[in-house]
TITI-900032 format. One record per residue: residue number from 1; residue in one letter; chain; y, x, z of N, C-alpha, C, CB in turn. Coordinates in nm, 2 decimals, decimal comma. Atoms other than C-alpha are relative to their C-alpha. Glycine has a CB too. Example, Ala and Ser with C-alpha at 12.3 -4.5 7.8 and 13.67 -1.06 7.14 Angstrom:
TITI-900032
 pos code unit     nv     nu     nw    cav    cau    caw     cv     cu     cw    cbv    cbu    cbw
   1    A    A  -0,12   0,09   0,00  -0,45   1,23   0,78   0,12   0,09   0,00   0,00  -0,10   0,12
   2    S    A  -0,11  -0,09   0,00  -0,11   1,37   0,71   0,11  -0,08   0,08   0,05   0,04  -0,14
END
This chain:
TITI-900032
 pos code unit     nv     nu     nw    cav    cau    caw     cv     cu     cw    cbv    cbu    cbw
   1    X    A   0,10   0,04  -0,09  14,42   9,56   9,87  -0,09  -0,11  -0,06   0,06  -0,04   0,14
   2    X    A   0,04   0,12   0,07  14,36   9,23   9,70  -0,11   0,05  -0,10   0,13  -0,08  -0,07
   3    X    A   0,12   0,00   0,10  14,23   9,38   9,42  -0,09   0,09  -0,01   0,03   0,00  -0,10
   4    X    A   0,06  -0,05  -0,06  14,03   9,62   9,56  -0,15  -0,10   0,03   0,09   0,05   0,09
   5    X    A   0,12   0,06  -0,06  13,85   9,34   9,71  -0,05  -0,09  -0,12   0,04  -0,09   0,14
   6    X    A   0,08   0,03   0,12  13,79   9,18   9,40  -0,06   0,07  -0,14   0,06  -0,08  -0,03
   7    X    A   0,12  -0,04   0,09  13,68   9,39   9,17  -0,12   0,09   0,07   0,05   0,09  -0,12
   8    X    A   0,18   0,00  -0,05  13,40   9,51   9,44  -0,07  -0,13   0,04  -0,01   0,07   0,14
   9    X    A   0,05   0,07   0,06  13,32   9,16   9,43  -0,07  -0,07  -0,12   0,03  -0,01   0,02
  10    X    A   0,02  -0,01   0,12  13,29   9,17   9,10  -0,12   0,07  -0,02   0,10   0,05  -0,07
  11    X    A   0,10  -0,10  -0,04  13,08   9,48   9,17  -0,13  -0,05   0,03   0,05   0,07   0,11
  12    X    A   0,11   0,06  -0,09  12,82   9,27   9,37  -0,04  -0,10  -0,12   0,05  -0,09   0,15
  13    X    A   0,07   0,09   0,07  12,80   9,01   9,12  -0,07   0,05  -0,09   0,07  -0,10  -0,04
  14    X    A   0,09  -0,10   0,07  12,71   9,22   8,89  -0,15   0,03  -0,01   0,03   0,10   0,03
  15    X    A   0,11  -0,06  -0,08  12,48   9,39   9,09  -0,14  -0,13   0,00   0,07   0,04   0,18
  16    X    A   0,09   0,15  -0,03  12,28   9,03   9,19  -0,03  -0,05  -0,09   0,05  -0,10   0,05
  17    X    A   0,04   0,07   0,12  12,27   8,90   8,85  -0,10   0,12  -0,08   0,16  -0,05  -0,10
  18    X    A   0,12  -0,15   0,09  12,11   9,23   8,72  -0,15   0,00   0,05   0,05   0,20   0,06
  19    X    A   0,15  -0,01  -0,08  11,84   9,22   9,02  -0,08  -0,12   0,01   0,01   0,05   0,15
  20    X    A   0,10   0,11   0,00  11,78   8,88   8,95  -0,10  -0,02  -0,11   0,07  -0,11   0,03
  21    X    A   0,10  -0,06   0,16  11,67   8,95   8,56  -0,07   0,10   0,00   0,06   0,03  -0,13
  22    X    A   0,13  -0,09  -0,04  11,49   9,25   8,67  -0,11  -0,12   0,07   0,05   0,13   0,11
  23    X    A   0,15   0,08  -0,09  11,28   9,02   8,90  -0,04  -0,10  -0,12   0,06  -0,12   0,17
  24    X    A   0,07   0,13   0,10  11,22   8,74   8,67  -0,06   0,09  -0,14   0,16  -0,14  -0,05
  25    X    A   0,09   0,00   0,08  11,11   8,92   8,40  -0,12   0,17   0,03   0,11  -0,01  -0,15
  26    X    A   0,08  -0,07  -0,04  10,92   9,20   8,62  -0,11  -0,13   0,07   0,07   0,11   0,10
  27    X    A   0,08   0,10   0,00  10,75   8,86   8,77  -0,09  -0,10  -0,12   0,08  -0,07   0,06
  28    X    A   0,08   0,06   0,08  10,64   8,77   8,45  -0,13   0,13  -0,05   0,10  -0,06  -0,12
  29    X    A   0,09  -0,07   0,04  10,48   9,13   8,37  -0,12   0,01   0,13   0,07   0,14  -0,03
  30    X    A   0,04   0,00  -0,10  10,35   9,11   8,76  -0,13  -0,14  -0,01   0,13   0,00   0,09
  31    X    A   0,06   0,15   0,06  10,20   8,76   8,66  -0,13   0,03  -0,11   0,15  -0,09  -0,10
  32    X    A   0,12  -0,02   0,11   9,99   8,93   8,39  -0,10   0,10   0,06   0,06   0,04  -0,15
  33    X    A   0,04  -0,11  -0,07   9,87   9,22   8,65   0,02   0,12  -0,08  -0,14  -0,02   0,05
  34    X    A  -0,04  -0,14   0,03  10,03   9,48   8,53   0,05   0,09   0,07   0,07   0,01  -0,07
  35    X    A  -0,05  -0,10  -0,10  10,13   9,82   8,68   0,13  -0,01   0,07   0,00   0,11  -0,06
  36    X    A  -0,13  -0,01   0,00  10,48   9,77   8,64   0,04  -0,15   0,04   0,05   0,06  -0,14
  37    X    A  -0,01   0,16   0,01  10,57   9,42   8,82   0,14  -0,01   0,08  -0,15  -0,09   0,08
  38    X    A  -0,15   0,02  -0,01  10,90   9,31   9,00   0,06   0,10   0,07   0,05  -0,12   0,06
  39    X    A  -0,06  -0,16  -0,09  10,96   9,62   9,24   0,07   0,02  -0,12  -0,13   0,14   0,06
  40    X    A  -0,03  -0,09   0,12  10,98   9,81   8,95   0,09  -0,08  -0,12  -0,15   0,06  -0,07
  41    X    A  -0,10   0,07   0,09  11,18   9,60   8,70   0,10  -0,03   0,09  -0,04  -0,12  -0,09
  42    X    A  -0,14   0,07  -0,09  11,42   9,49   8,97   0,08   0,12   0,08  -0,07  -0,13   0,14
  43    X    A  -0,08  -0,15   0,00  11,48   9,86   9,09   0,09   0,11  -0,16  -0,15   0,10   0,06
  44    X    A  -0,04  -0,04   0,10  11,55   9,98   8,74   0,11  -0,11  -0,06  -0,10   0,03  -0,07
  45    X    A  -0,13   0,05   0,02  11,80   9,69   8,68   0,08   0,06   0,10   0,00  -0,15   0,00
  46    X    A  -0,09  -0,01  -0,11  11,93   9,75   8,97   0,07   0,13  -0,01  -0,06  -0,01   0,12
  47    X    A  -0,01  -0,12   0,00  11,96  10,13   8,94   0,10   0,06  -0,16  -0,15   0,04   0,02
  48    X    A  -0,09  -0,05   0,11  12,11  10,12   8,55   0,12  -0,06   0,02  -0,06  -0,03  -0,14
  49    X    A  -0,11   0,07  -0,03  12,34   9,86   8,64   0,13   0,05   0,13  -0,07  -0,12   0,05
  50    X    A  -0,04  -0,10  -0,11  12,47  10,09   8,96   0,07   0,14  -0,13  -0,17   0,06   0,12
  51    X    A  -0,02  -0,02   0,08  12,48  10,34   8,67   0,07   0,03  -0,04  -0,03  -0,03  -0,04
  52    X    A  -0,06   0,07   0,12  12,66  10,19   8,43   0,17  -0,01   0,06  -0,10  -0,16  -0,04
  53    X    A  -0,13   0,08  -0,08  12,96  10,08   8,73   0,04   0,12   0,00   0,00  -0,09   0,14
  54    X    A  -0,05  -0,06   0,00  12,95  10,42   8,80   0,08   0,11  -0,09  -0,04   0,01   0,04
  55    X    A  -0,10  -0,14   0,12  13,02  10,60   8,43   0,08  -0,12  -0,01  -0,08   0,09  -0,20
  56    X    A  -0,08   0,10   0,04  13,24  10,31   8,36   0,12   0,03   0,10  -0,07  -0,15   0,01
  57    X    A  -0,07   0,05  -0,09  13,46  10,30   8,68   0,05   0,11   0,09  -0,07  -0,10   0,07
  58    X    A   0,05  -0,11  -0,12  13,35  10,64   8,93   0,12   0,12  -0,05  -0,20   0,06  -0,01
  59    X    A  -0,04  -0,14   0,04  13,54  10,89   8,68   0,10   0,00  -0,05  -0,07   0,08  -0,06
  60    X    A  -0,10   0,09   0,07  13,83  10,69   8,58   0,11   0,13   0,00   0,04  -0,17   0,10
  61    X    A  -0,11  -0,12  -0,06  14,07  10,96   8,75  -0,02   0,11  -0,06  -0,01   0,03   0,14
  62    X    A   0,00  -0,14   0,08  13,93  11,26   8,56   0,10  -0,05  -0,14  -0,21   0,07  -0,05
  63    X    A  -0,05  -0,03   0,11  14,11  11,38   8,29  -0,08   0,01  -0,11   0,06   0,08   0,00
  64    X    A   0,13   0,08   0,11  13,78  11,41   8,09  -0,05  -0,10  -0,02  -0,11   0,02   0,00
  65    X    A   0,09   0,19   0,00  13,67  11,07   8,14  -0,07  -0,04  -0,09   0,08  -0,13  -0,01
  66    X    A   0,11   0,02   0,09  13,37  10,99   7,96  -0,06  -0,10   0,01  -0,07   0,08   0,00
  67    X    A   0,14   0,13  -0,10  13,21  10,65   8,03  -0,14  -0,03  -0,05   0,04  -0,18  -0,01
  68    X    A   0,14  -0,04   0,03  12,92  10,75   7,82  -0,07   0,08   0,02  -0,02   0,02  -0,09
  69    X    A   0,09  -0,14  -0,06  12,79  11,04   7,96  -0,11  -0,04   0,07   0,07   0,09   0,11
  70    X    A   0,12   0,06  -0,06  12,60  10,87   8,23  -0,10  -0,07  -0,03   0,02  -0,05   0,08
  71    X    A   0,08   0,12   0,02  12,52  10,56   8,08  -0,13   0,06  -0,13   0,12  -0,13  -0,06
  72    X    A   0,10  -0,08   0,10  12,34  10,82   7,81  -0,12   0,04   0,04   0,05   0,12  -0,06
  73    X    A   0,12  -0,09  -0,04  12,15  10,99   8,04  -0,09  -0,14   0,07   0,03   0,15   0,12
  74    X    A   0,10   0,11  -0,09  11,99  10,64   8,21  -0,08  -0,02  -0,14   0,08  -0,16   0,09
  75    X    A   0,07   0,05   0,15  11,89  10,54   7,82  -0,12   0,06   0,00   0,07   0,04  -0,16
  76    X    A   0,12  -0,12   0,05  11,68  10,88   7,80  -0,04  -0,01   0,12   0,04   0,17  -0,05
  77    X    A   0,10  -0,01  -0,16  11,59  10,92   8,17  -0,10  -0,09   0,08   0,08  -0,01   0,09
  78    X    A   0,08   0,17  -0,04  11,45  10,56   8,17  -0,18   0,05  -0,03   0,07  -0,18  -0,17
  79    X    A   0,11   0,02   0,09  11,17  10,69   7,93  -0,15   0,10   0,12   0,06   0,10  -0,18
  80    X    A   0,10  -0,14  -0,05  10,96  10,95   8,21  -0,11  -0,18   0,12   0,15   0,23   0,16
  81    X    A   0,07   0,09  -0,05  10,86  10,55   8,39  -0,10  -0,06  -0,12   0,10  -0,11   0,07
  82    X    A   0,06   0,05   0,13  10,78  10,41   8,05  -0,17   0,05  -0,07   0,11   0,06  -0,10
  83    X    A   0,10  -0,10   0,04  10,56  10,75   7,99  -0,10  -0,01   0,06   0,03   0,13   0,01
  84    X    A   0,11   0,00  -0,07  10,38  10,67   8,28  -0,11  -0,08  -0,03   0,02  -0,03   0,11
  85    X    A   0,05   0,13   0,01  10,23  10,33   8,24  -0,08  -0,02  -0,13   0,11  -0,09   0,01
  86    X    A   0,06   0,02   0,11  10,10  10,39   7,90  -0,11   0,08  -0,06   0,08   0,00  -0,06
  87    X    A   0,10  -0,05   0,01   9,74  10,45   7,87  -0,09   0,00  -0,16  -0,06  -0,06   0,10
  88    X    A   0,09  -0,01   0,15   9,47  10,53   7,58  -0,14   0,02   0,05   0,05   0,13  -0,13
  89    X    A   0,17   0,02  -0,08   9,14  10,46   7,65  -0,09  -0,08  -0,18   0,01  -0,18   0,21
  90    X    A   0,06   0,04   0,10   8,88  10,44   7,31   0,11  -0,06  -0,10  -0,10  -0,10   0,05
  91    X    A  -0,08   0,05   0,06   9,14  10,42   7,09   0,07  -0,14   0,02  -0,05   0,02  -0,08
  92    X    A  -0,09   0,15   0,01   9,32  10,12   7,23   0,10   0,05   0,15  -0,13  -0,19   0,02
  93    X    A  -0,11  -0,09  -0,08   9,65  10,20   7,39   0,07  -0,14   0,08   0,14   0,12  -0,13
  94    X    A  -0,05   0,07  -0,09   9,77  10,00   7,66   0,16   0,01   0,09  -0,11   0,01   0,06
  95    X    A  -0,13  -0,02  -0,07  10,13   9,96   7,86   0,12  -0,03  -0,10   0,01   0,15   0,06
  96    X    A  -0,11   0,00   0,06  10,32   9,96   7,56   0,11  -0,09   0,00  -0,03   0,01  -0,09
  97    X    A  -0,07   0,12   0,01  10,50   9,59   7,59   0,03   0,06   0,10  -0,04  -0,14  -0,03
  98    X    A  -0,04  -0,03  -0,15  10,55   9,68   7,96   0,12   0,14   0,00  -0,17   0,05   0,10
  99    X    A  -0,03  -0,12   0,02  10,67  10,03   7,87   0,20  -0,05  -0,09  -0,15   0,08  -0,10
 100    X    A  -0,11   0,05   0,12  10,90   9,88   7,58   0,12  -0,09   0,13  -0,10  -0,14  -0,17
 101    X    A  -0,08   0,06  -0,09  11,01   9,60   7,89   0,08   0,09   0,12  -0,09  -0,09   0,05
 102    X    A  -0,06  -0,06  -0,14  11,12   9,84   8,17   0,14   0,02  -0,13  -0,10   0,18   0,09
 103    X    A  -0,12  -0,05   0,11  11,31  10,04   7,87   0,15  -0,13   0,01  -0,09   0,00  -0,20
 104    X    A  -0,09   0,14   0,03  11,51   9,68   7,80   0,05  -0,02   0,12  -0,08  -0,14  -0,06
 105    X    A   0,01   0,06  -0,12  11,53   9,59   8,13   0,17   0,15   0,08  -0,23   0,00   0,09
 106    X    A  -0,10  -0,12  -0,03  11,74   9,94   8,20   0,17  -0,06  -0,10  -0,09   0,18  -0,08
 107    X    A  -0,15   0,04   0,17  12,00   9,83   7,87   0,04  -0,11   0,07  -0,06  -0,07  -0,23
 108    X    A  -0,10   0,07  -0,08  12,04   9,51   8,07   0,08  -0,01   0,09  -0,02  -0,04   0,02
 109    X    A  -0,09  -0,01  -0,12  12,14   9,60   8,38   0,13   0,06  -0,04  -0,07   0,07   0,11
 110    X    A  -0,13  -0,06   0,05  12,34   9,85   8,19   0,11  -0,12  -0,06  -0,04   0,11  -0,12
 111    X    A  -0,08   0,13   0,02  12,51   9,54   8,05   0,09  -0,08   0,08  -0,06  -0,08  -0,03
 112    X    A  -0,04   0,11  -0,08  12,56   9,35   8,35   0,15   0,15   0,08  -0,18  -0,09   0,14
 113    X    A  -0,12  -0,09  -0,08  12,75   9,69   8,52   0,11   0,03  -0,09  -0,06   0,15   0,05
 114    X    A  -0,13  -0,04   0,11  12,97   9,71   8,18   0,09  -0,14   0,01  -0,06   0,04  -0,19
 115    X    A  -0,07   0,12  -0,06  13,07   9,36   8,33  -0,05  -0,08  -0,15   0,19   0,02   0,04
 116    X    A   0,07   0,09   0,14  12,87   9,19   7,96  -0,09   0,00   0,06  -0,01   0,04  -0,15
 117    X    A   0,10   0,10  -0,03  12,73   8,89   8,12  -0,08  -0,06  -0,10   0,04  -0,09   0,06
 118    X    A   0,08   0,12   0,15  12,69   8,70   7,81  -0,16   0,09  -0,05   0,16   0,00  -0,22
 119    X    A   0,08  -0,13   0,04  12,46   9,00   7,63  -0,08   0,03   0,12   0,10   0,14  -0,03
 120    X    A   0,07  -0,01  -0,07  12,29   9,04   7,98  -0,08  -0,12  -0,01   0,05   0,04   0,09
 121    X    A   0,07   0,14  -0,04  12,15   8,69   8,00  -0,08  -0,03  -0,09   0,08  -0,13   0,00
 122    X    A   0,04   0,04   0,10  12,12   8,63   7,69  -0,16   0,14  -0,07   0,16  -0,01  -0,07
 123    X    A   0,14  -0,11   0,04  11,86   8,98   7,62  -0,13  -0,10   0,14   0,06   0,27   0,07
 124    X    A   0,06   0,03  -0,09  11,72   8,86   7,96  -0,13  -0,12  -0,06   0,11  -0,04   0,11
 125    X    A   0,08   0,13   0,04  11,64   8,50   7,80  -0,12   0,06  -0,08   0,09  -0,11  -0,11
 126    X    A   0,11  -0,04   0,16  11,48   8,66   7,49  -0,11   0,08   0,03   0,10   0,10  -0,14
 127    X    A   0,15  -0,04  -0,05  11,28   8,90   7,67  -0,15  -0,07   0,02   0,02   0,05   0,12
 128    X    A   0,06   0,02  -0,06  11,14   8,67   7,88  -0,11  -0,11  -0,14   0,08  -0,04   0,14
 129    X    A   0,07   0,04   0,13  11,06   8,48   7,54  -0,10   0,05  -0,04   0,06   0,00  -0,09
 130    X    A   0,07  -0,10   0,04  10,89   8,74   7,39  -0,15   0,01   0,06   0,09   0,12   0,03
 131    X    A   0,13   0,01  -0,08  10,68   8,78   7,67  -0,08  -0,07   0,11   0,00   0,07   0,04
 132    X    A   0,02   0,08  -0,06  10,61   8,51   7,81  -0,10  -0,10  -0,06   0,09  -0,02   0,03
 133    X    A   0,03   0,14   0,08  10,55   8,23   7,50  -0,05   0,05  -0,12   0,15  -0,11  -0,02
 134    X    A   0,06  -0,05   0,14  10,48   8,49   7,25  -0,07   0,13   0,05   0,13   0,03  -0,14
 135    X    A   0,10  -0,11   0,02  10,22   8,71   7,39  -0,11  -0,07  -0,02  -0,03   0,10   0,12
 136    X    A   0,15   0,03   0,10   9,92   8,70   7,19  -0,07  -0,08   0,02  -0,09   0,08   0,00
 137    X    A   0,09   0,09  -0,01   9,70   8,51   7,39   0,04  -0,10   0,05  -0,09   0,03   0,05
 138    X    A  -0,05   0,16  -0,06   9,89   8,23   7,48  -0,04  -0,07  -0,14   0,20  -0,02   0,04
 139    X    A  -0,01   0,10   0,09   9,87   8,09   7,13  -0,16  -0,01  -0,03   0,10   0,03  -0,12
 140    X    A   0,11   0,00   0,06   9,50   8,17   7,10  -0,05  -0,12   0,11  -0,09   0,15  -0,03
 141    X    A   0,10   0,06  -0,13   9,43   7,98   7,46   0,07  -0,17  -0,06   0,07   0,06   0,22
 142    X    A  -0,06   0,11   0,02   9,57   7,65   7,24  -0,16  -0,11  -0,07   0,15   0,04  -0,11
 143    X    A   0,10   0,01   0,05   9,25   7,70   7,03  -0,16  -0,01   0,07   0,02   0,09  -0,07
 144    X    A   0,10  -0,11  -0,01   9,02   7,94   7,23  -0,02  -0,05   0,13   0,05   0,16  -0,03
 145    X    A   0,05  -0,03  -0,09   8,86   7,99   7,56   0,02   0,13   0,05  -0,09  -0,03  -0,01
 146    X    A  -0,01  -0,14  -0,03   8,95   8,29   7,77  -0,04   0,04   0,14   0,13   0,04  -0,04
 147    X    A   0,05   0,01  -0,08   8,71   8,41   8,06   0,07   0,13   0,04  -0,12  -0,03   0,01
 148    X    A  -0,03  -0,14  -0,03   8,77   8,71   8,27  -0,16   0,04   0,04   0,13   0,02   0,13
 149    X    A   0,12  -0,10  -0,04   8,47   8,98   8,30   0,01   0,10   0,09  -0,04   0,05  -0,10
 150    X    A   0,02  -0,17  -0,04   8,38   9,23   8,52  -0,12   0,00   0,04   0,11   0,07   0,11
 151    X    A   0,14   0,00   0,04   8,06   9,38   8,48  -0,01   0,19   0,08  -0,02  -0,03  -0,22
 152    X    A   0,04  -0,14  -0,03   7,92   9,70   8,71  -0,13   0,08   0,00   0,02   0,01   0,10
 153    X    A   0,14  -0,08   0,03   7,69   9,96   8,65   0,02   0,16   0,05  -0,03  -0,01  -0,18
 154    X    A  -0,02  -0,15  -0,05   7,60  10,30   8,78  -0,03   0,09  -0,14  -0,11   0,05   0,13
 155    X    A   0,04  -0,10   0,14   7,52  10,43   8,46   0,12   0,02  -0,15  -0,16  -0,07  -0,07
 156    X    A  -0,12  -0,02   0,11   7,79  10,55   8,17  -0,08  -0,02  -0,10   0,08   0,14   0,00
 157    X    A   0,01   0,03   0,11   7,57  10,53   7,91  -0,03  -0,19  -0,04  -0,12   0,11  -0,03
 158    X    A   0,00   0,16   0,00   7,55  10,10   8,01   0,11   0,00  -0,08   0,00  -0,10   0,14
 159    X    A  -0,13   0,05   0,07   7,87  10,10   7,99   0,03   0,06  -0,14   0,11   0,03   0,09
 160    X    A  -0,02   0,00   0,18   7,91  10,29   7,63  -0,02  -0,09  -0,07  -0,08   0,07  -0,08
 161    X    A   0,06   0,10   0,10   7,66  10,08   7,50   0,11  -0,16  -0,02  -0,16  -0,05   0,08
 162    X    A  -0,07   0,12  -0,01   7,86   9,76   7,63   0,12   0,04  -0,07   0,03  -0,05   0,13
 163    X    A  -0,08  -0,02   0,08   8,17   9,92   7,48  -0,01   0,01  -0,15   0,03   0,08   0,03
 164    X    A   0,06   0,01   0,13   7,99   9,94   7,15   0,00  -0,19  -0,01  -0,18   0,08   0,00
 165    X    A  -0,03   0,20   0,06   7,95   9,58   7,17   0,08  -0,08  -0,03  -0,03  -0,09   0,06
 166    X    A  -0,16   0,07   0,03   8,27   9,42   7,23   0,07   0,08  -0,07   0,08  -0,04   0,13
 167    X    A  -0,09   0,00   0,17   8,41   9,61   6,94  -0,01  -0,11  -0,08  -0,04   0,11  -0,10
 168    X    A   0,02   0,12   0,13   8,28   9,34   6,75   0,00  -0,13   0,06  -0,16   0,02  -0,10
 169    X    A  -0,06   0,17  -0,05   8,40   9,04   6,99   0,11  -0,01   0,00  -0,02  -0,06   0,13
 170    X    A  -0,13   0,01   0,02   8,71   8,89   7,04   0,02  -0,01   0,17   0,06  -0,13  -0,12
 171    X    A  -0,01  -0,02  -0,10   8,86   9,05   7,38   0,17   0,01   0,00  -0,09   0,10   0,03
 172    X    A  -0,14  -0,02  -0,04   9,23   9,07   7,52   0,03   0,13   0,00   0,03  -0,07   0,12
 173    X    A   0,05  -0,12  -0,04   9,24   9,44   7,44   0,14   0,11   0,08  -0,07   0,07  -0,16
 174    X    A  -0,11  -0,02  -0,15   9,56   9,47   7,68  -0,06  -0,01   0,17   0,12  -0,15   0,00
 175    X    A   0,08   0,06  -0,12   9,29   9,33   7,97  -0,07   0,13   0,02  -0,10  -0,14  -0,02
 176    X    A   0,08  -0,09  -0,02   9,06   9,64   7,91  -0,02   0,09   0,10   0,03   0,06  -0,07
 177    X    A  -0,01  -0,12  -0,15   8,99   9,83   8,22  -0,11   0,06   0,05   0,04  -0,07   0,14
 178    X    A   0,10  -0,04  -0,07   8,78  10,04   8,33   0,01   0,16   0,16  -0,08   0,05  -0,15
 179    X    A   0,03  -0,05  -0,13   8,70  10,24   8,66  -0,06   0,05   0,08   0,00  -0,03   0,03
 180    X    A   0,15  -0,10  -0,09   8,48  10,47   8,91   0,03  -0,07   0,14   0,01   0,23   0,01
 181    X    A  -0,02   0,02  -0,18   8,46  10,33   9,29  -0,14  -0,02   0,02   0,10  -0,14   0,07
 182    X    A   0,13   0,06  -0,09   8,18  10,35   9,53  -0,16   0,03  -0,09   0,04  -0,20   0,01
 183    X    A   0,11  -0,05   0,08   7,95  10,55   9,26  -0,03  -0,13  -0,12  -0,15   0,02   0,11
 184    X    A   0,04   0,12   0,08   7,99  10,25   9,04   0,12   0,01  -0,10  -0,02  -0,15   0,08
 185    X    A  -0,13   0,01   0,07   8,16  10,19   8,71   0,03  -0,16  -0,02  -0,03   0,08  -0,15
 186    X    A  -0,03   0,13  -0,04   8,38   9,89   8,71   0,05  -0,06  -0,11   0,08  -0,01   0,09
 187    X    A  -0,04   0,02   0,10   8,44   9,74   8,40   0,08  -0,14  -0,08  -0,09   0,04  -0,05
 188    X    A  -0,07   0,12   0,00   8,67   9,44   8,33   0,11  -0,02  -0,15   0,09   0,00   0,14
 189    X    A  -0,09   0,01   0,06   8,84   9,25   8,08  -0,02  -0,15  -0,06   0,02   0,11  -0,09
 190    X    A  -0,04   0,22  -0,02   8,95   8,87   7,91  -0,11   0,03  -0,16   0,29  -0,13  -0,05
 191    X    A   0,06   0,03   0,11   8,69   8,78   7,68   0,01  -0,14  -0,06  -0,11   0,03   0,02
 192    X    A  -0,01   0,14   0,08   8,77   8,50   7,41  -0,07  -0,11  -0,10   0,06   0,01  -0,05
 193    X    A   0,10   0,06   0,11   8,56   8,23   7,25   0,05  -0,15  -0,06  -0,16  -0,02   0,06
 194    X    A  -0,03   0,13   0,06   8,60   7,93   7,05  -0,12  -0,11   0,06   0,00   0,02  -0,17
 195    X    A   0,03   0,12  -0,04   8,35   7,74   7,21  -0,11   0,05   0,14  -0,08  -0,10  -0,14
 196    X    A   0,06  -0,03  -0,13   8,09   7,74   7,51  -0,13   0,03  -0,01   0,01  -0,11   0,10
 197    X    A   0,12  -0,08   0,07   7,78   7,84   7,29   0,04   0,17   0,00  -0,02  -0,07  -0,17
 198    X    A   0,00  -0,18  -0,04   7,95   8,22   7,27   0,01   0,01   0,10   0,10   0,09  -0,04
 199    X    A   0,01  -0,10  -0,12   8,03   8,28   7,62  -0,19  -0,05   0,02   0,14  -0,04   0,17
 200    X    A   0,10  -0,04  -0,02   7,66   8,14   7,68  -0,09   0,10  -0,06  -0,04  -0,08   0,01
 201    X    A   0,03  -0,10   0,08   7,55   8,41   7,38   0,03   0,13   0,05   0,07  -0,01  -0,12
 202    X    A  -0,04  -0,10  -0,06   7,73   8,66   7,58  -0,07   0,03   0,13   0,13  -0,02   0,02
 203    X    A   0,10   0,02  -0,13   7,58   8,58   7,89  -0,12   0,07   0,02  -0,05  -0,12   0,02
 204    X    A   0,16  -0,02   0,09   7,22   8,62   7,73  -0,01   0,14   0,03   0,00  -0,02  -0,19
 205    X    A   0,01  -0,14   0,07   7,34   8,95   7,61   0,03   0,10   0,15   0,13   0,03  -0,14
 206    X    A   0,01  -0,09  -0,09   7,43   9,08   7,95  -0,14   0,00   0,07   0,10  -0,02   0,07
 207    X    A   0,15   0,07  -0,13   7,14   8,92   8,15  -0,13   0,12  -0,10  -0,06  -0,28  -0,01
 208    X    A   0,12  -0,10   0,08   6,90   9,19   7,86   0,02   0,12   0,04   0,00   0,00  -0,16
 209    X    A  -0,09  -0,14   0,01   7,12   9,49   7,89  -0,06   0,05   0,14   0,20  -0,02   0,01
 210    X    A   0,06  -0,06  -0,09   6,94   9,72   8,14   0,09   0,07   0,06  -0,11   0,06  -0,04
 211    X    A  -0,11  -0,14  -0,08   7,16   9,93   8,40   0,10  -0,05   0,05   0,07   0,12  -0,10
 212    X    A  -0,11   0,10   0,00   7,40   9,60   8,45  -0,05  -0,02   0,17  -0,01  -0,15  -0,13
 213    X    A  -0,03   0,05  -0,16   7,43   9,59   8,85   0,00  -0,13   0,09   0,12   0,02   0,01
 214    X    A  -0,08   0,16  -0,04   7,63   9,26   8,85   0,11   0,03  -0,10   0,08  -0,03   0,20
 215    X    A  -0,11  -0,01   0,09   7,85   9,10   8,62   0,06  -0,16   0,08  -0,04   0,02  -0,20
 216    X    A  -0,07   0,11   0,01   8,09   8,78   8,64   0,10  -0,05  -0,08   0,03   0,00   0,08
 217    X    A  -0,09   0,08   0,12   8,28   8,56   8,42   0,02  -0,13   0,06  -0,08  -0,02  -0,17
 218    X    A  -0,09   0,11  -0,05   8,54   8,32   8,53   0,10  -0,02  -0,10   0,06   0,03   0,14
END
């Protein structure tokens, strides 16, 4: 009875420590507005980590007993969320870090349900490293300037043109977004400068650009 009740406490802790590094490092992709933010990392810990208790623990009693079976198919099965989230738009492909994070985020929980805390924490830390202190534009915002744009127009060939342009600026090309609502195209993303002569150069260049609606930069 005793031990019953402690290793489904065990069970829980588990459980809690998994959904709390799903959150924290779905709050950091959530933080950057991405698709995929703590719902979703904190259900997929939660769900590999469940998993993981169950090939490990659920099939103990068979005579085949396999504690890899399951935990195989969450590795591969992880990948149809991953698939979602990852866009291509003008050759620039977006989701991938996010995509790569869920993936990880699954291996942890799986960790935490194989009862390897250390190895859970410790991926958790490094993720959040990764993406947190070492995405891209953190080190440029040490140098740089980085506004956000969004710029509407009813006409697609504006917006080409404008796409033509910022090929040859320096943009966050993870920020990239574009959009149809309300007969309008909606076009957003982080544009970066080294000083306050380019964004007013930029400015210029929209305020000429014929077919421009409304734009803003904050």
């Amino acid at each position: 009875m005793y031990y019953k009740i402690d290793i489904y406490f065990d069970f829980f802790i588990r459980i809690l420590i998994a959904c709390i590094c799903g959150f924290l490092i779905g709050f950091e992709r959530e933080n950057r507005h991405k698709f995929a933010g703590v719902r979703t990392h904190t259900i997929v810990a939660l769900g590999a980590c469940i998993g993981m208790i169950i090939s490990k623990y659920g099939f103990a009693d068979s005579a085949e007993f396999d504690a890899a079976r399951v935990a195989a198919q969450i590795v591969s099965g992880i990948g149809f969320l991953g698939a979602g989230i990852i866009f291509v738009y003008n050759n620039n492909v977006t989701g991938l870090t996010t995509a790569a994070g869920i993936w990880t985020t699954s291996l942890i929980g799986m960790a935490f349900g194989a009862g390897m805390y250390f190895i859970g924490i410790i991926s958790s830390f490094i993720i959040l490293i990764l993406q947190t202190f070492l995405y891209k534009g953190e080190f440029m915002k040490f140098h740089y300037m980085v506004y956000t744009v969004i710029i509407e127009s009813k006409i697609s060939d504006t917006v080409s043109y404008i796409d033509k342009y910022i090929e040859n600026i320096m943009i966050e090309k993870e920020s990239y977004n574009l959009t149809y609502d309300n007969e309008k195209f909606i076009l957003s993303f982080q544009f970066i400068v080294k000083d306050c002569k380019e964004k007013e150069d930029f400015i210029k260049y929209l305020e000429s650009v014929k077919g421009i609606d409304n734009f803003k930069i904050y």
